[in-house]
N, C-alpha and C positions, 0 to 999 in steps of 0.2 A: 420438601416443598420446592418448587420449581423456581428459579429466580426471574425475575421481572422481566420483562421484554427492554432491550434498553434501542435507541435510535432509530423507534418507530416511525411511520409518515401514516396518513389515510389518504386516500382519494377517492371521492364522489365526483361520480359524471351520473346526474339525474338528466334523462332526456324527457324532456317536457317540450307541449305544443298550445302557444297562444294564439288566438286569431288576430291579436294584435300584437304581432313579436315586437316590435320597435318600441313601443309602449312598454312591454314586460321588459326589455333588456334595458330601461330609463330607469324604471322602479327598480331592479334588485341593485342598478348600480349603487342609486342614490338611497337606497333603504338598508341594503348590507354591507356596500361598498365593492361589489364585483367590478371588477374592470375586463371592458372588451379584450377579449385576446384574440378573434377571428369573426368577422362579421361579414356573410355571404347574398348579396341584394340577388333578388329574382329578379330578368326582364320588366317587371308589374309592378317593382320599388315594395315591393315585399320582405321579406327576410326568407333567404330558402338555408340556411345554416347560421350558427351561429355560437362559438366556444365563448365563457366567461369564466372568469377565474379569482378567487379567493384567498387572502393569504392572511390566518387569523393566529397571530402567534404569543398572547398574551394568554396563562392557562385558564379552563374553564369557563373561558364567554361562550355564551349560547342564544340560541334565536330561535322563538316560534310567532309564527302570524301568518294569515290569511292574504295574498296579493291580490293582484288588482281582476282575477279574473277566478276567485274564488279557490286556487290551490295552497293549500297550507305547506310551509315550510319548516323544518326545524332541523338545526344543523348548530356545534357548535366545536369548540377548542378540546373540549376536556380529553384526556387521552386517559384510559378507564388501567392502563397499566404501570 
């Protein structure tokens, strides 16, 4: 039998498009706790990019729900090794 994985990391970069980016990037802060890590305004006060970042390091918390413009989330801590 093979031994565990040990000093693993994951990372999700889910690219996703709201027609109200500013709005969505207000919601996941304050709903998962993302924090801004690069926020790119258009000419129009738009959002034309935008990196957020997550750092959830207690084991096995997890998250599903529906935001504010109907996409379902679900992401969590657990590391399956």
């Amino acid at each position: 039998m093979p031994s565990p994985a040990t000093n693993t990391r994951a990372t999700l970069i889910p690219c996703l498009r709201y027609r109200d980016a500013s709005a969505a990037i207000d919601w996941l802060c304050k709903a998962f706790g993302f924090k801004k890590m690069l926020v790119v305004p258009e000419g129009t006060g738009r959002i034309a990019h935008a990196e957020l970042v997550i750092d959830i390091k207690d084991g096995g918390r997890g998250f599903t729900c529906r935001d504010l413009e109907g996409h379902v989330w679900s992401f969590g801590s657990y590391d399956p090794w």
